[in-house]
C-alpha positions as a Markdown table, in Angstrom:
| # | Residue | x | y | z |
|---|---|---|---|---|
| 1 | Unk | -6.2 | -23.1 | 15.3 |
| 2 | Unk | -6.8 | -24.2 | 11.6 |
| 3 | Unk | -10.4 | -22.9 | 9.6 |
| 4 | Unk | -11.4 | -23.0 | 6.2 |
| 5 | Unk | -11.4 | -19.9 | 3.9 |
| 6 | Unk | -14.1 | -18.2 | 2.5 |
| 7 | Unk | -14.3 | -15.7 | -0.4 |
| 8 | Unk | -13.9 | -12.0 | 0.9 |
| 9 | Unk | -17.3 | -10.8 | 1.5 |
| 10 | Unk | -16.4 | -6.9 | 1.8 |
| 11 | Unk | -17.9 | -4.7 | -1.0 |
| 12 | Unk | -15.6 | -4.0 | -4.2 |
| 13 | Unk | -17.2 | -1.2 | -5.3 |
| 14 | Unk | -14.3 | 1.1 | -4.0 |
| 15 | Unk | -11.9 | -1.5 | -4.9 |
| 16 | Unk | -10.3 | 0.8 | -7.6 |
| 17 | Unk | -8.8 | 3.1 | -4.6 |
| 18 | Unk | -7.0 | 0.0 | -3.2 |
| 19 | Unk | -4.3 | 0.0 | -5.7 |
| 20 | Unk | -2.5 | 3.3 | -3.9 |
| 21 | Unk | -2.6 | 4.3 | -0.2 |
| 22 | Unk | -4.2 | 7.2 | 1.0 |
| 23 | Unk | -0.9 | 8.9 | 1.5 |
| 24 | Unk | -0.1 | 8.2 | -2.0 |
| 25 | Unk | -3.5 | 9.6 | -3.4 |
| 26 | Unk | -3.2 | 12.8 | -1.2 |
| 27 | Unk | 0.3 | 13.7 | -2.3 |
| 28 | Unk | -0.7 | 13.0 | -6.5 |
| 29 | Unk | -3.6 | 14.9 | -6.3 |
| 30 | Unk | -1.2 | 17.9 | -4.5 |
| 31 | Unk | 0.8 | 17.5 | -7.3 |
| 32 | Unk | -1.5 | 17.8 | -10.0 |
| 33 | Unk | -2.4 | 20.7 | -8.3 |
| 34 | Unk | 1.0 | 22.3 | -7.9 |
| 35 | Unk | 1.9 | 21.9 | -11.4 |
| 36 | Unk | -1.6 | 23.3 | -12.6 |
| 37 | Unk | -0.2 | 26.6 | -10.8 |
| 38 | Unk | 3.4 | 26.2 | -12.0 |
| 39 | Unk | 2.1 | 25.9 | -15.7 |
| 40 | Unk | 0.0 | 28.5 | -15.4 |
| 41 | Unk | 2.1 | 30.9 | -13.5 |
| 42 | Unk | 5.3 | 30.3 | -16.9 |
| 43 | Unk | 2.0 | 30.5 | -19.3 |
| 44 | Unk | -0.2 | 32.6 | -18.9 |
| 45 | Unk | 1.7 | 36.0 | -19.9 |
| 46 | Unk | 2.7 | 34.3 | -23.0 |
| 47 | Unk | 0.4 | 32.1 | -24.4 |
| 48 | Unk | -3.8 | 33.1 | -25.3 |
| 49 | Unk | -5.2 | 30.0 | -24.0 |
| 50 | Unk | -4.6 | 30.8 | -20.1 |
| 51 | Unk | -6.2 | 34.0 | -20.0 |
| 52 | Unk | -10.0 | 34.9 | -19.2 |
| 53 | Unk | -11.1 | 35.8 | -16.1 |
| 54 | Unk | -9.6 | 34.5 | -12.8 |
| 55 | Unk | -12.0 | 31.5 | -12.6 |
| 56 | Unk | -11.6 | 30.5 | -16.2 |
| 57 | Unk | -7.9 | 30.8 | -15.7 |
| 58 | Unk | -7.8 | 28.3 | -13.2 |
| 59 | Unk | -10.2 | 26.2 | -14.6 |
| 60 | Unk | -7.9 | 25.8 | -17.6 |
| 61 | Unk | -4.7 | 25.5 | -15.6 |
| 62 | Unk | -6.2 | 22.4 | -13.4 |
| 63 | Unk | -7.6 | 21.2 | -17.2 |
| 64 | Unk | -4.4 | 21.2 | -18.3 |
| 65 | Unk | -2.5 | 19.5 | -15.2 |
| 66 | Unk | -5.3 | 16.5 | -15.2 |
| 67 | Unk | -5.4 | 15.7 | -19.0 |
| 68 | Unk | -1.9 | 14.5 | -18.5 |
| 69 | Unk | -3.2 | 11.6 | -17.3 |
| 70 | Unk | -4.3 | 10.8 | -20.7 |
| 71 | Unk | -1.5 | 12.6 | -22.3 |
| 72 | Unk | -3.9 | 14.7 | -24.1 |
| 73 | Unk | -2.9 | 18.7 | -23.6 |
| 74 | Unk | -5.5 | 20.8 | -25.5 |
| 75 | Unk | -3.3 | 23.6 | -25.8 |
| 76 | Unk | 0.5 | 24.4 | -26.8 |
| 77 | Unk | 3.2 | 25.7 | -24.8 |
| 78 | Unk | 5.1 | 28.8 | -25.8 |
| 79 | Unk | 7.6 | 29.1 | -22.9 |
| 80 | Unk | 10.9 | 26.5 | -23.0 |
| 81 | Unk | 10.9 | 26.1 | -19.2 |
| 82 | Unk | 7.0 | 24.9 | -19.2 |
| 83 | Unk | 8.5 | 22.0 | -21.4 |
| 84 | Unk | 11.4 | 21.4 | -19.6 |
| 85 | Unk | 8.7 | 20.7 | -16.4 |
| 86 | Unk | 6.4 | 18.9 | -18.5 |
| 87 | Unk | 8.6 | 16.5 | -19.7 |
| 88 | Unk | 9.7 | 15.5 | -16.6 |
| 89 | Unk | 5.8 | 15.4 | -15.0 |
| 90 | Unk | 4.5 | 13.4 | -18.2 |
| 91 | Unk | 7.5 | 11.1 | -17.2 |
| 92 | Unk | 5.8 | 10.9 | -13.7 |
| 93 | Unk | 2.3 | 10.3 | -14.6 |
| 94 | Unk | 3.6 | 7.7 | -17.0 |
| 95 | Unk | 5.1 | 5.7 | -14.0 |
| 96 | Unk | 2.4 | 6.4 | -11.8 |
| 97 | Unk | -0.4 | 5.2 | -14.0 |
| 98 | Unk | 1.1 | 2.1 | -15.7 |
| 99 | Unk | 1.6 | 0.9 | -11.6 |
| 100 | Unk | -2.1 | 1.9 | -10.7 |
| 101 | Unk | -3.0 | 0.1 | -13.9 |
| 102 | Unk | -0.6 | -3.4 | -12.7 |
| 103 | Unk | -1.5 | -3.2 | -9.2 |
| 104 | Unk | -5.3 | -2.8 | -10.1 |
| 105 | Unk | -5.1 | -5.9 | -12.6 |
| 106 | Unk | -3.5 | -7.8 | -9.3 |
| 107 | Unk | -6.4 | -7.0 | -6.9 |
| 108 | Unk | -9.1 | -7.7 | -9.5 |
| 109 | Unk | -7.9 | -11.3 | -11.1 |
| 110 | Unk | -6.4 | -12.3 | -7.6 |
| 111 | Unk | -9.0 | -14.1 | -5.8 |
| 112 | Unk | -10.2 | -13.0 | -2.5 |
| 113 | Unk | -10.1 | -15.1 | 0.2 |
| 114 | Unk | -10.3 | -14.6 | 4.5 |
| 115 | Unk | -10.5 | -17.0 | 7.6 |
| 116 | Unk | -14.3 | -17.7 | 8.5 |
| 117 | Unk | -13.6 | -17.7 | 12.0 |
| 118 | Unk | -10.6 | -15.4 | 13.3 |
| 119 | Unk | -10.9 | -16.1 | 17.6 |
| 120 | Unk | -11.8 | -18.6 | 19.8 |
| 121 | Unk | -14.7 | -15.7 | 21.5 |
| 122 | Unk | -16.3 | -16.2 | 18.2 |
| 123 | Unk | -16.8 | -19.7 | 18.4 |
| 124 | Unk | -18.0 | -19.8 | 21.7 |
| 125 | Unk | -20.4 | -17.5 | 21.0 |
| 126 | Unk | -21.9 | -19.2 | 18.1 |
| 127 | Unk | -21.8 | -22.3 | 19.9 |
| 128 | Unk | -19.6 | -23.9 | 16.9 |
| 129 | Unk | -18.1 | -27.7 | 17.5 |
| 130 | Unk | -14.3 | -27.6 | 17.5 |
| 131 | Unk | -12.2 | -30.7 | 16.8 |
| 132 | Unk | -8.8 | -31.9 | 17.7 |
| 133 | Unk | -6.1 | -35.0 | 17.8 |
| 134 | Unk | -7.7 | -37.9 | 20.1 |
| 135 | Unk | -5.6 | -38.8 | 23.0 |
| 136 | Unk | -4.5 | -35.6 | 23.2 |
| 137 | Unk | -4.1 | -32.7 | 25.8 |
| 138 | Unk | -5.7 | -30.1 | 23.9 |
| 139 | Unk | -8.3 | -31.5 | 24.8 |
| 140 | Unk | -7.6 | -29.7 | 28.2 |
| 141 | Unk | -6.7 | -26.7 | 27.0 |
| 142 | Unk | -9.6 | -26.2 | 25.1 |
| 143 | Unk | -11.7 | -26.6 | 28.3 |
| 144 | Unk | -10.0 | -24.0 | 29.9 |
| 145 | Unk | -10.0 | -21.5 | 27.1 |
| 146 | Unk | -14.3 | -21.7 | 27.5 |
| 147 | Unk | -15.2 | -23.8 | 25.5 |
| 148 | Unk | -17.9 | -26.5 | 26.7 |
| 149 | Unk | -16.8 | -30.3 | 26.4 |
| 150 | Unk | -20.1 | -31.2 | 24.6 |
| 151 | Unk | -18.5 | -29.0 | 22.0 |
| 152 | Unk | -15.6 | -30.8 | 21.6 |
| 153 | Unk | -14.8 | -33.4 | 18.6 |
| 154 | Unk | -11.6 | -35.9 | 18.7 |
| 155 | Unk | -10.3 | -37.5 | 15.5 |
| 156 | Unk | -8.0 | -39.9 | 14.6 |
| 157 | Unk | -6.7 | -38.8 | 11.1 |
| 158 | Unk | -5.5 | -35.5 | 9.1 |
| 159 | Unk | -8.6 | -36.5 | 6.8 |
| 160 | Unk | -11.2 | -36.9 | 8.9 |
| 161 | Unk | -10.2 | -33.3 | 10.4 |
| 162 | Unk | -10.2 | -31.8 | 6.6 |
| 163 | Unk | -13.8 | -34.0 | 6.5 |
| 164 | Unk | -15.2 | -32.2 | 9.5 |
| 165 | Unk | -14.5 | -28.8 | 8.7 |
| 166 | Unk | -15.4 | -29.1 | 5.3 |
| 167 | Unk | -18.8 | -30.0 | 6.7 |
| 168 | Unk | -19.0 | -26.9 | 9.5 |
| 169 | Unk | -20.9 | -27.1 | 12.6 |
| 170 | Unk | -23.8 | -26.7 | 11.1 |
| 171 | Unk | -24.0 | -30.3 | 8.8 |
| 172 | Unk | -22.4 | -32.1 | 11.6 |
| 173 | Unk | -18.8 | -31.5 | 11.3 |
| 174 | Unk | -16.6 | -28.7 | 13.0 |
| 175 | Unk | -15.9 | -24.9 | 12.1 |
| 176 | Unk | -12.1 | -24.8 | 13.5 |
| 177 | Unk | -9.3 | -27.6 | 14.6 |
| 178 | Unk | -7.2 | -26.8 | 17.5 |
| 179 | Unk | -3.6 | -29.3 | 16.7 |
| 180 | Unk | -0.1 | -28.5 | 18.1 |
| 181 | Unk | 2.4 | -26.2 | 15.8 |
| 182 | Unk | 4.2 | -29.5 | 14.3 |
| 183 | Unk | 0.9 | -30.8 | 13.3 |
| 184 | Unk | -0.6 | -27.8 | 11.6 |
| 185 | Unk | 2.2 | -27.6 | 9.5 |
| 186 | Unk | 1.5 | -31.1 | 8.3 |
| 187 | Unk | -1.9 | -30.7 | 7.7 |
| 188 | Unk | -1.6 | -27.6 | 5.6 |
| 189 | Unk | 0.8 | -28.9 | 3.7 |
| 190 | Unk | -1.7 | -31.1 | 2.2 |
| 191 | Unk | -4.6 | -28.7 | 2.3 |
| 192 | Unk | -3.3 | -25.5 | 2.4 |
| 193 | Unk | -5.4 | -24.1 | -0.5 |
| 194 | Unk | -9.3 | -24.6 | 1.7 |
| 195 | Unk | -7.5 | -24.3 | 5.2 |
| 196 | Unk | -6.1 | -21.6 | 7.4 |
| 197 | Unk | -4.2 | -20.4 | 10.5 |
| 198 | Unk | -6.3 | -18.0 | 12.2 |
| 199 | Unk | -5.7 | -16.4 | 15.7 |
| 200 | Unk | -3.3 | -16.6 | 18.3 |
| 201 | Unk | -0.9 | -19.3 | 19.9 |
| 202 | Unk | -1.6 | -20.6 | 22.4 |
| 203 | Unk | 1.3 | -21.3 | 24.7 |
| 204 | Unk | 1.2 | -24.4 | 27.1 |
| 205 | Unk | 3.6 | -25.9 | 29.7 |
| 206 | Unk | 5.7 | -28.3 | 26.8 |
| 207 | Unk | 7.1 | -31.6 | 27.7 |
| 208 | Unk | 9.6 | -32.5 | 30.5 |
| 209 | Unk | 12.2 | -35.3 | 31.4 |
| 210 | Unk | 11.7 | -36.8 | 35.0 |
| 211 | Unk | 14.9 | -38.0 | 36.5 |
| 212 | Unk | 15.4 | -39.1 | 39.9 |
| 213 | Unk | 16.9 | -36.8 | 42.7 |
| 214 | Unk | 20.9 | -35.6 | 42.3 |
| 215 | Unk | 20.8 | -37.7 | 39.1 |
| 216 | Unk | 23.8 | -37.7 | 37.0 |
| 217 | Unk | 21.9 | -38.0 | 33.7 |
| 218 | Unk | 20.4 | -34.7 | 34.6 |
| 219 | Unk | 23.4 | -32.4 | 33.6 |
| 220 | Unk | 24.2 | -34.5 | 30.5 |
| 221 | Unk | 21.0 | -34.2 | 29.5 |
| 222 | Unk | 19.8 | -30.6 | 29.8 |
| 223 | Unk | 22.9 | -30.0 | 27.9 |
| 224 | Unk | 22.3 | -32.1 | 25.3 |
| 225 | Unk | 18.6 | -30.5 | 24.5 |
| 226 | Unk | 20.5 | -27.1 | 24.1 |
| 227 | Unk | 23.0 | -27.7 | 21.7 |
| 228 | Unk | 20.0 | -29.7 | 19.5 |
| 229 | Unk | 17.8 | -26.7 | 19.8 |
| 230 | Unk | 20.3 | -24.5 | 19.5 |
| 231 | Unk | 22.1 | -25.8 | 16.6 |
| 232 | Unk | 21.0 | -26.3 | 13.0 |
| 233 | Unk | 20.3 | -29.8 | 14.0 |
| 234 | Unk | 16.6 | -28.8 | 14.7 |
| 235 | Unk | 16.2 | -27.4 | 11.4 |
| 236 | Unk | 17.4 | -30.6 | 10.0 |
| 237 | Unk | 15.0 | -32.7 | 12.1 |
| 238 | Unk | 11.9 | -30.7 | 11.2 |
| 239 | Unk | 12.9 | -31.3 | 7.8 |
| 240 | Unk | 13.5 | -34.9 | 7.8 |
| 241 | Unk | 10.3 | -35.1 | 10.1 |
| 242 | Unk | 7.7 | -32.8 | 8.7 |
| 243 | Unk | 8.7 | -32.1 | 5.0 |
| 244 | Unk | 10.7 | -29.4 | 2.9 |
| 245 | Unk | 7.7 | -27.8 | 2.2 |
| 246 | Unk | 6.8 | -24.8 | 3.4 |
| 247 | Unk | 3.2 | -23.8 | 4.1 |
| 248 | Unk | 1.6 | -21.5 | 2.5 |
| 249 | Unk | -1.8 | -21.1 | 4.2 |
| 250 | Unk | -4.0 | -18.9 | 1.8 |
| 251 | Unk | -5.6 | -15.9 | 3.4 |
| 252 | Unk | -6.6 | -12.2 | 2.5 |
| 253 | Unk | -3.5 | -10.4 | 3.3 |
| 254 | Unk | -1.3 | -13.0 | 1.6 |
| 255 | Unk | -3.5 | -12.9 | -1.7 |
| 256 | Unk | -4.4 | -9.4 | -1.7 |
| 257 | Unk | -1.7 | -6.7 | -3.7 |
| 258 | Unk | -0.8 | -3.7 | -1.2 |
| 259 | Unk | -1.7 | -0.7 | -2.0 |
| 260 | Unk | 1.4 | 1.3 | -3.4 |
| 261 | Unk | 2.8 | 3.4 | -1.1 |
| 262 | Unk | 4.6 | 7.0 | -1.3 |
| 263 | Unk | 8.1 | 5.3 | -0.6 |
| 264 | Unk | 7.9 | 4.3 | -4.1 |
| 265 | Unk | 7.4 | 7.0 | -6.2 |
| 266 | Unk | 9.2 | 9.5 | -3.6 |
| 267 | Unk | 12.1 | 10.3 | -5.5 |
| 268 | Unk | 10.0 | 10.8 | -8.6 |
| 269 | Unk | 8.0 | 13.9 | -6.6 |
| 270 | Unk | 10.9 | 15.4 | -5.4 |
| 271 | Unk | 12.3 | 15.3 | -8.7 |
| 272 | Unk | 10.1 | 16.4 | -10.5 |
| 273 | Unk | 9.1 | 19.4 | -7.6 |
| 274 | Unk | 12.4 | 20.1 | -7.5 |
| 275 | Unk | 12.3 | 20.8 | -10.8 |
| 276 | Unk | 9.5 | 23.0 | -11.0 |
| 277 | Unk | 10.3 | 25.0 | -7.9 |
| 278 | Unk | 13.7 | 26.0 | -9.9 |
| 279 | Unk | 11.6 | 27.0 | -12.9 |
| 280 | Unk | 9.7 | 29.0 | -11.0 |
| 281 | Unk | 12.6 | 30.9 | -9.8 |
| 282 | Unk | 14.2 | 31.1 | -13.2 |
| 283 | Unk | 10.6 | 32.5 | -14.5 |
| 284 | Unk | 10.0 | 35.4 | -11.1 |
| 285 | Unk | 14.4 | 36.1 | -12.0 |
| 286 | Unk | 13.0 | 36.8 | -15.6 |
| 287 | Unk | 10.6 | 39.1 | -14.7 |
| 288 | Unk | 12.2 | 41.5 | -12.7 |
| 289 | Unk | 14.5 | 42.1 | -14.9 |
| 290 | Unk | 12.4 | 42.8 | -17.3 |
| 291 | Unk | 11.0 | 45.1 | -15.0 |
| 292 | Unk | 14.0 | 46.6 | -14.0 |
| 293 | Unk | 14.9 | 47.2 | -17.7 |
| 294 | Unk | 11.7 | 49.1 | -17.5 |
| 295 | Unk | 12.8 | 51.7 | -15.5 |
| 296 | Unk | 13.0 | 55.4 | -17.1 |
| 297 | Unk | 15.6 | 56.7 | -14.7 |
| 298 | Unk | 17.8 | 55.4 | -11.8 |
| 299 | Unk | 16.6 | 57.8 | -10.0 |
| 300 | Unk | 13.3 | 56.7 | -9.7 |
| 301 | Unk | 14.7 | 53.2 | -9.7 |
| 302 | Unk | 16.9 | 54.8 | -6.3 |
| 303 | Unk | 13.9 | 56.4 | -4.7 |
| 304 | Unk | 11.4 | 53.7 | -5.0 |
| 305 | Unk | 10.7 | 51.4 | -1.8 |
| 306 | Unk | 11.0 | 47.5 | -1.8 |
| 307 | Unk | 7.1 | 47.4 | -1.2 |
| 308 | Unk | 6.5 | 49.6 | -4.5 |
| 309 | Unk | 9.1 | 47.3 | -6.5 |
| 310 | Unk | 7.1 | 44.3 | -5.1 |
| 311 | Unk | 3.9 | 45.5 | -6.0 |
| 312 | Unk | 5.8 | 46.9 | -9.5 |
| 313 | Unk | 6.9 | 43.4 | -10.1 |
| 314 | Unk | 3.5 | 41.6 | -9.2 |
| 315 | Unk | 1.9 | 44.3 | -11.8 |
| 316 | Unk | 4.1 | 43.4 | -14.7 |
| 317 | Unk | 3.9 | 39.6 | -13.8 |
| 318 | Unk | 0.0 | 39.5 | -14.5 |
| 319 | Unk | 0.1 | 41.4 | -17.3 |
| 320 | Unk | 0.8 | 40.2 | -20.8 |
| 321 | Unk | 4.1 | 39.8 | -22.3 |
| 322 | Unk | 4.7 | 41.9 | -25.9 |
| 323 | Unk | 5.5 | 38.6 | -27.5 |
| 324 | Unk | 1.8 | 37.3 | -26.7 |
| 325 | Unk | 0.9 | 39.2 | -30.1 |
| 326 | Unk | 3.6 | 37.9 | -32.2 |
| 327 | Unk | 2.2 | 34.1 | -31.3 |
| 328 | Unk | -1.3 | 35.2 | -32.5 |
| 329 | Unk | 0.3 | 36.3 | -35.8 |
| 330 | Unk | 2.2 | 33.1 | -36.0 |
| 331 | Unk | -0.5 | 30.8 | -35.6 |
| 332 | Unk | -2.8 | 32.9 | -38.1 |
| 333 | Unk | 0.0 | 32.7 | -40.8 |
């Protein structure tokens, strides 16, 4: 069936989510988070601004994560491998945002639109008037779908159909048109931009040849239909027929800008987690040597158990590193 559009009545106010899926969202916001601990975990024996207490610590680290979305970091960054990783996340944002930004612009200038009626319950329902082609057998089929026949409008011409609806039931015309396949086309070719297909097909019985019993013609026939169906002849007679134009029928989903999905940006995260997860190891790799190199003796080094090397090595990572002082001086000077 064929309706006219209508401008999307749904509330926009959450209309600057629709720009990234859900998935998408959940995974940048783990991201952000991730990287908040990654910078924090390669700064904060080495550089003043990450220490404090444990809540001001990660109040800063999540600061300093989010403010990349403006590109504004508050604070410097003492250790190489926290620049290596921020690079390559500043890269990310970067990509992210200016596709947010695009796809947002889309959805806001692009306007709205969405079928006014989208089944035939609906119209039954309301009690709207339907129209179709006179002399023709949907006039049937609309009967048996429900609808009552003091419902039903015949017309004689594609305009007086585009008339009707553009009235509605309620000035006298008709809220939806029920014509066969070849016949929508047509009509939305002319008025694709106020008119619509809306719900499903209806499937009927087709035409049929009537031959006479044990008819020769029969064979010739039925194998003629195939090879015209079959072959690109049909393509060529709907062409020559109906037009080269395609139809375009306007609707919500057509107009509308998807929301960007994690299949796009995919590589970037694993990149860039990739990345960091390596740093990390480089970083913890760092540290216990440092605290093996801090060992008085091999003997204690010898006697001591893996759980009082782990806790040794957890120790020495949360404390501050010697060269902590020599930044302070550098930055007084």
């Amino acid at each position: 069936m064929v309706v006219p559009m209508q401008k999307e009545r749904r509330s926009r106010a959450w209309v600057f989510l629709k720009p990234l899926t859900r998935e998408l969202w959940s995974v940048t916001a783990c991201c952000f988070i991730f990287m908040a601990f990654v910078v924090w975990s390669l700064e904060h024996r080495v550089n003043d601004y990450f220490q404090g207490t444990p809540m001001d610590q990660l109040g800063k680290a999540l600061y300093f994560s989010f403010s990349a979305l403006v590109f504004s970091h508050c604070a410097k960054v003492n250790n190489n491998l926290t620049r290596f990783v921020l690079v390559l996340w500043l890269f990310v944002v970067l990509i992210i945002s200016q596709s947010y930004t695009a796809n947002l612009a889309s959805i806001l200038t692009v306007e709205q639109l969405e079928p006014t009626i989208t089944d035939v319950q609906t119209l039954i329902e309301n009690g709207d008037y339907v129209g179709y082609h006179d002399d023709s057998f949907v006039e049937g089929m609309l009967k048996k779908l429900g609808i009552a026949k003091s419902k039903i409008k015949g017309f004689n011409t594609s305009s007086e159909l585009a008339k009707a609806l553009r009235k509605s039931s309620a000035n006298g015309g008709v809220s939806a048109i029920f014509l066969e396949i070849p016949y929508i086309k047509v009509f939305l070719t002319s008025y694709h931009d106020e008119f619509s297909m809306a719900g499903p097909i209806f499937r009927t019985g087709g035409f049929g040849y009537v031959f006479q019993k044990n008819s020769p013609l029969l064979s010739d026939i039925s194998k003629a239909v195939l090879e015209v169906t079959e072959d690109e002849k049909m393509k060529g007679m709907e062409m020559a027929w109906l037009g080269s134009r395609t139809v375009q029928p306007t609707s919500s989903t057509d107009v509308a800008s998807n929301g960007l999905s994690l299949d796009c940006f995919w590589g970037l995260f694993l990149l860039v987690s990739t990345t960091s997860i390596a740093a990390l190891i480089i970083f913890f790799i760092q540290i216990c040597k440092e605290d093996h190199n801090n060992e008085t003796g091999e003997a204690k080094v010898t006697h001591q158990s893996i759980w009082r090397r782990t806790i040794a090595a957890a120790r020495h990572f949360s404390e501050k590193h010697p060269s902590l002082h020599y930044f302070r001086r550098k930055e007084r000077t």
